[in-house]
N, CA, C and O of each residue as an XYZ file, in Angstrom:
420
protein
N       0.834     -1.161      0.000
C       0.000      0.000      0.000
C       0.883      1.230      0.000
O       1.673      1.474      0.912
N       0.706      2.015     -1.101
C       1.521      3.521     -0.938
C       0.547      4.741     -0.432
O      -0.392      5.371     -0.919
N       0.848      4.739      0.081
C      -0.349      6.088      1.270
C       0.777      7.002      0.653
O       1.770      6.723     -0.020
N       0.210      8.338      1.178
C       0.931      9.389      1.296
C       1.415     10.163      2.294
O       0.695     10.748      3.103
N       2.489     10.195      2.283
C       2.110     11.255      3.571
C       1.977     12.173      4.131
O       2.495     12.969      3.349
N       1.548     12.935      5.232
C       0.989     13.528      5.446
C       2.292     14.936      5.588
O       3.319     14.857      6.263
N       1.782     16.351      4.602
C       2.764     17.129      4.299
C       2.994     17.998      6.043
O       2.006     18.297      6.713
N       3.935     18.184      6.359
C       3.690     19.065      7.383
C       4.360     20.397      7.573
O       5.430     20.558      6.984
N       3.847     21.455      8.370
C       3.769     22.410      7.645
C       4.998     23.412      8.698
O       4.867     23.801      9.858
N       6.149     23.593      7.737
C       7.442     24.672      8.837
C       7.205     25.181      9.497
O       6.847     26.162      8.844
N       6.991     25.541     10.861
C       6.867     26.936     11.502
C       8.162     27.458     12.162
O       8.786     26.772     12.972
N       8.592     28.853     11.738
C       9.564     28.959     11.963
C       9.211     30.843     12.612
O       8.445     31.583     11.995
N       9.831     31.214     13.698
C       9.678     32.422     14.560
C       9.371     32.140     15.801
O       9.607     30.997     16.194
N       8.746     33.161     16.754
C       8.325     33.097     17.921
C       7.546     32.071     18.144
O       6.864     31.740     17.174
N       7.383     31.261     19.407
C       6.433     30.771     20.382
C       5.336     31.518     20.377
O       4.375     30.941     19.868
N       5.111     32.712     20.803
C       4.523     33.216     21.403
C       4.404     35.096     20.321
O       4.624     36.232     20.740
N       3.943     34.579     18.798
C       4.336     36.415     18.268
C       3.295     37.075     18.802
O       3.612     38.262     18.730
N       2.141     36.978     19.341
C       1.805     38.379     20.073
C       2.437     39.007     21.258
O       2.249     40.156     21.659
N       2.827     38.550     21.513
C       4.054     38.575     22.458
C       5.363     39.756     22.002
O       6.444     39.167     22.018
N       5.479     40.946     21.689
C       6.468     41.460     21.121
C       6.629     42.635     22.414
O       5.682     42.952     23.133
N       8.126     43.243     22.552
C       8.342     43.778     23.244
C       8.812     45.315     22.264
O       9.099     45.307     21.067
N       8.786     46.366     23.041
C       8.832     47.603     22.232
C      10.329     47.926     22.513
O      10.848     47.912     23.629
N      10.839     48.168     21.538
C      12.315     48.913     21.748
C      12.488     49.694     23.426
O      13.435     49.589     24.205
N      11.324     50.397     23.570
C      11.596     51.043     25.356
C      11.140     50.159     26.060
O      11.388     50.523     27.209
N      10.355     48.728     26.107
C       9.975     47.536     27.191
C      11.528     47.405     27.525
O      12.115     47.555     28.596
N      12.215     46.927     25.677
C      13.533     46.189     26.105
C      14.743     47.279     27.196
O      15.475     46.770     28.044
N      14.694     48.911     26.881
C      15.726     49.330     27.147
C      15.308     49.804     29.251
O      16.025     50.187     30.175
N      13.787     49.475     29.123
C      13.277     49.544     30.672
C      13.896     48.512     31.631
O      14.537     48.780     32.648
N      13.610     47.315     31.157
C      14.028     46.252     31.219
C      15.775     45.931     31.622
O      16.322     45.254     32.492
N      16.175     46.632     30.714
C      18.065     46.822     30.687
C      18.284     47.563     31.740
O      19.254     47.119     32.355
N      17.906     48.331     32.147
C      17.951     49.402     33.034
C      17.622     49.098     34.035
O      18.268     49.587     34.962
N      16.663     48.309     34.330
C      16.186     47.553     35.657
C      16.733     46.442     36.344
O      16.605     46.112     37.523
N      17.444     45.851     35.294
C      18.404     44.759     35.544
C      20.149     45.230     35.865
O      21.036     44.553     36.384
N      20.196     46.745     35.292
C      21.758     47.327     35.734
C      21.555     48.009     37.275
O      22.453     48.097     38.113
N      20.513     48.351     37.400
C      19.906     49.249     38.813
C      20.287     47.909     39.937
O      20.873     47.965     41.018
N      19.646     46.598     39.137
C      19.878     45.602     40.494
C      21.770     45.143     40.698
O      22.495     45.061     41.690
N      21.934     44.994     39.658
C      23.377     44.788     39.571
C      24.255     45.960     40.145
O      25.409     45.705     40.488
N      23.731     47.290     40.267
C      24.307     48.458     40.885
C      24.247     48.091     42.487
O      25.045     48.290     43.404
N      23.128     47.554     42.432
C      22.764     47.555     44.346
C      23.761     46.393     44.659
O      24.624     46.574     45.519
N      23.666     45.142     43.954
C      24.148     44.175     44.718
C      25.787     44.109     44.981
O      26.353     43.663     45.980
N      26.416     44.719     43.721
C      27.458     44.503     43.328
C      28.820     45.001     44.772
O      29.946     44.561     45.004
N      27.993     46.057     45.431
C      28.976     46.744     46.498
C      28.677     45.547     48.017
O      29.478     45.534     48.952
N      27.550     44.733     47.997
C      27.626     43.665     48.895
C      28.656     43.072     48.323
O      29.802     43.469     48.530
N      28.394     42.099     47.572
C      29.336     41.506     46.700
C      30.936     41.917     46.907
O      31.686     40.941     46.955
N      31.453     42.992     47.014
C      32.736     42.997     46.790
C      32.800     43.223     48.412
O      33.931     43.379     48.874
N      32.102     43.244     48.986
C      32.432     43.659     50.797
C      32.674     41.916     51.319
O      33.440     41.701     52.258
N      32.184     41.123     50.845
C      32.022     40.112     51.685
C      33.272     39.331     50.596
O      33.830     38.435     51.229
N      33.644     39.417     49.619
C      34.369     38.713     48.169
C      35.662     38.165     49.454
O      35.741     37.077     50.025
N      36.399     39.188     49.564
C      37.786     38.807     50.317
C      37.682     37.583     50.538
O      38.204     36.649     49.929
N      36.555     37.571     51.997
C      36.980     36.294     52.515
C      36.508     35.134     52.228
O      36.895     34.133     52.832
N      35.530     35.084     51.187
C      34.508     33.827     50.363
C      35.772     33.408     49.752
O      35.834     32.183     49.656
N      36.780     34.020     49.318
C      37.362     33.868     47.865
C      38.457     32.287     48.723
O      39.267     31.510     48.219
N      38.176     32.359     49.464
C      39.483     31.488     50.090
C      38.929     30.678     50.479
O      39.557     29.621     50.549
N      37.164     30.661     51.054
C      36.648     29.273     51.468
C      36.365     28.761     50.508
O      36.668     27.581     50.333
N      35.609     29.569     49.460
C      34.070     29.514     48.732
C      34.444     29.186     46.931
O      33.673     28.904     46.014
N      35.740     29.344     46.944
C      36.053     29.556     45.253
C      35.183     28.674     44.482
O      34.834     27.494     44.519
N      34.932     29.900     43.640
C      34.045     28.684     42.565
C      32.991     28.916     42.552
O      32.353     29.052     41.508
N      32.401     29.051     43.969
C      30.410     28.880     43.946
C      30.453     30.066     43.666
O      31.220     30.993     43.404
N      28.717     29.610     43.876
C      27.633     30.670     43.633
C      27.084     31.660     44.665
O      26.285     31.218     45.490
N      27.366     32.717     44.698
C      26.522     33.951     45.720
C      24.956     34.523     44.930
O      24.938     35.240     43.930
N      23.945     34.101     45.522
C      22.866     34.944     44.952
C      22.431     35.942     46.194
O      22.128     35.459     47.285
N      22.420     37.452     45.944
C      22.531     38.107     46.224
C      20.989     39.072     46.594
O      20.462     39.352     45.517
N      20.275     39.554     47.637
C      18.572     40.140     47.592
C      19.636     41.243     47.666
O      20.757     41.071     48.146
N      19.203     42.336     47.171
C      20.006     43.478     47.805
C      19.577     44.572     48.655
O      20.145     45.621     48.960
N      18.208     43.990     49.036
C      17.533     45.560     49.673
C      17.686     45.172     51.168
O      17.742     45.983     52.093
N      17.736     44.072     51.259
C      18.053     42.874     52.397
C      19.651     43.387     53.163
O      20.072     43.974     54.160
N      20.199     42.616     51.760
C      21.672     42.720     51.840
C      22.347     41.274     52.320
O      23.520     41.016     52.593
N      21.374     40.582     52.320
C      21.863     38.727     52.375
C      21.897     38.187     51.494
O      21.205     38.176     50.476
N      22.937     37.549     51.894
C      23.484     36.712     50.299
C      23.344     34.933     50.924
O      23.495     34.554     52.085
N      22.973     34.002     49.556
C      23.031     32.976     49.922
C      24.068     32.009     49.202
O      24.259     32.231     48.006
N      24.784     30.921     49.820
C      25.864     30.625     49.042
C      25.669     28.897     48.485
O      24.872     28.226     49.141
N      26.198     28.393     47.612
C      25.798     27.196     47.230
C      26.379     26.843     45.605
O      26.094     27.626     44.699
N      27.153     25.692     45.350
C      27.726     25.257     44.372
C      27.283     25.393     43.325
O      27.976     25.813     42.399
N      26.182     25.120     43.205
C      25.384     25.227     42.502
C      24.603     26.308     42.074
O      24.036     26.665     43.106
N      24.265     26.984     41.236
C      23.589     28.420     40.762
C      22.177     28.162     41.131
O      21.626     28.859     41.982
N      21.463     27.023     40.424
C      19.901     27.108     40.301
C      19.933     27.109     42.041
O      19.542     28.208     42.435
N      20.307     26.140     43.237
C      19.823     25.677     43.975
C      20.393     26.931     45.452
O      20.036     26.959     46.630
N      21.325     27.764     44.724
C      21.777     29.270     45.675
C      20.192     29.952     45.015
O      19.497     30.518     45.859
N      19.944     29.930     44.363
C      18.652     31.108     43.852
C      17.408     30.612     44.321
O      16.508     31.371     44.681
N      17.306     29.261     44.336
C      16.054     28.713     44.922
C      16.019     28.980     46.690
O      15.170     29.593     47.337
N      17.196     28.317     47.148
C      17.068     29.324     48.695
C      16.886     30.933     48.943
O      16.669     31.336     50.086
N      16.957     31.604     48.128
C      17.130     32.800     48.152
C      14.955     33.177     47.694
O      14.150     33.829     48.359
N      14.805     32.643     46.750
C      13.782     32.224     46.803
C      12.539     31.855     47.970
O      11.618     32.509     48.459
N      13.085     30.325     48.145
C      12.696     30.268     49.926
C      12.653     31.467     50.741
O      11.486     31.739     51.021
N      13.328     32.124     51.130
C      12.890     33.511     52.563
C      12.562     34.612     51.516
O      11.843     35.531     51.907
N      12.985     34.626     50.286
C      12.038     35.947     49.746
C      11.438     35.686     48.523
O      12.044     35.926     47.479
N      10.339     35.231     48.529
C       9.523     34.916     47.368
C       9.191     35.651     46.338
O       8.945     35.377     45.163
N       9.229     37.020     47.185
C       8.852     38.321     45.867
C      10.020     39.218     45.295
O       9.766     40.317     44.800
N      11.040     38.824     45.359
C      12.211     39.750     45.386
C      13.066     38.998     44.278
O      13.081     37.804     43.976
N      13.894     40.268     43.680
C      14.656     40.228     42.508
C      15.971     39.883     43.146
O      16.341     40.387     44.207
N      16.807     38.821     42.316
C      18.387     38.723     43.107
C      19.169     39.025     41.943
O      18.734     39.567     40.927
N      20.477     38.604     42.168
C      21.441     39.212     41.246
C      22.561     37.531     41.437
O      22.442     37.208     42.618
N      23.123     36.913     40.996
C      24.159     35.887     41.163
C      25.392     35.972     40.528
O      25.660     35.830     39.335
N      26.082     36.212     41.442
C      27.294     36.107     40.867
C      28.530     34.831     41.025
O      28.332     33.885     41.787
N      29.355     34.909     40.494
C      30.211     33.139     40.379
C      31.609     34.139     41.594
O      31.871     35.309     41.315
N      32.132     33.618     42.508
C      32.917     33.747     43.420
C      34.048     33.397     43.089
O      34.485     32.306     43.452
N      35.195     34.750     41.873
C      36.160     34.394     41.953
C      36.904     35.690     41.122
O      36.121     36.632     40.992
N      38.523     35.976     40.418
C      38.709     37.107     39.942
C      37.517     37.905     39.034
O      37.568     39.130     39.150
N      36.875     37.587     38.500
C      35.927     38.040     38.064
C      34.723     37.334     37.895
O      34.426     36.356     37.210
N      33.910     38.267     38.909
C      32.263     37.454     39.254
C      31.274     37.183     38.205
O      30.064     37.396     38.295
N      31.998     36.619     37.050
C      30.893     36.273     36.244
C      30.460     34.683     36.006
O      31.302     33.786     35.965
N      29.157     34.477     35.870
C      28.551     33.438     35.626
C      28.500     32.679     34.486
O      27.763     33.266     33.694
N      28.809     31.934     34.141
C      29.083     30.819     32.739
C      29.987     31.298     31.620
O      30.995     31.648     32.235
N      30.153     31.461     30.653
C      31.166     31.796     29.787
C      30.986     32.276     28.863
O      29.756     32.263     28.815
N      31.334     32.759     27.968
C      31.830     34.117     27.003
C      32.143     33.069     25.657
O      32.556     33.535     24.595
């Protein structure tokens, strides 16, 4: 028996195209995310010294209005405690070492 089969049809773009963000959503957005990175970043280098010698390597996720940081090898599972005691709050994570950045370039 030669059936045919059944043609199917490309979709290629967004998940979600009503979904579009406006050139000022995105640059609000940018701005809101450098404001948090402004706050956290001066915890961050106050406490760095002495993490750097226990802690190398992990993860600091950071509340900053707080000013507690939570620490853990792992990225997802430092953000999920951080999570835990503040459910509504924005963090910031940084990787604990010459330069606090998270995954790679």
């Amino acid at each position: 028996m030669t059936g045919t089969k059944p043609t199917r049809t490309v979709r290629r773009g967004r998940i979600f195209p009503e979904i579009q963000w406006t050139p000022e959503q995105k640059a609000q957005r940018q701005a809101e995310r450098e404001a948090l990175y402004q706050q956290a970043l001066p915890i961050f280098n106050k406490v760095k010294p002495e993490l750097m010698q226990s802690h190398y390597n992990w993860y600091i996720t950071i509340e900053p209005n707080s000013g507690e940081y939570f620490l853990d090898r792992d990225e997802i599972q430092g953000a999920l405690k951080a999570h835990e005691k503040y459910p509504n709050c924005k963090f910031h994570t940084f990787r604990i070492n010459e330069t606090p950045v998270c995954g790679t370039i």
